[in-house]
C-alpha positions, 0 to 999 in steps of 0.5 A: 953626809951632807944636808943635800945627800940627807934631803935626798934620802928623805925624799926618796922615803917621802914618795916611796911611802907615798906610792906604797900607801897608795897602792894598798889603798887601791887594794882596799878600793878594789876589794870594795868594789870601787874601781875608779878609786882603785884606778886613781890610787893607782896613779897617785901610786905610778907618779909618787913611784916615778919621782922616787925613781927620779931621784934614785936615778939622780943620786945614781947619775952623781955617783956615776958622774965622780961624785961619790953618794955617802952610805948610810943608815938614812940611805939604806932605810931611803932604798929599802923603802923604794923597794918596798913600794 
């Protein structure tokens, strides 16, 4: 795996955890009755979600393109992450 496929994987940890933080923070918002934090959380949680899945997508269109993706642990752990988002 090359220092691109690793920035990548990283990446997609990066706003993974981002959009997953986010939304448990609009959780506790919303259990405080703040809704308009909650409602923000939310949208930092959409836009760190839709550039996780950008960045998916781009690794996907690589492959699909004959460029293969290497597996790894760091890309396994980068997935699970967005998963867990």
């Amino acid at each position: 795996m090359n220092d691109r496929d690793y920035e990548q994987a990283f990446q997609l940890i990066l706003k993974a955890g981002n959009a997953r933080t986010a939304a448990l923070m609009a959780v506790e918002a919303a259990r405080e009755g703040d809704f308009a934090e909650a409602k923000v959380r939310m949208q930092e949680n959409e836009r760190e979600l839709h550039e996780a899945h950008a960045l998916q997508l781009a690794m996907i269109q690589q492959e699909a393109g004959g460029e293969p993706v290497p597996v790894n642990v760091v890309l396994v752990h980068a997935q699970d992450h967005l998963t867990m988002a």
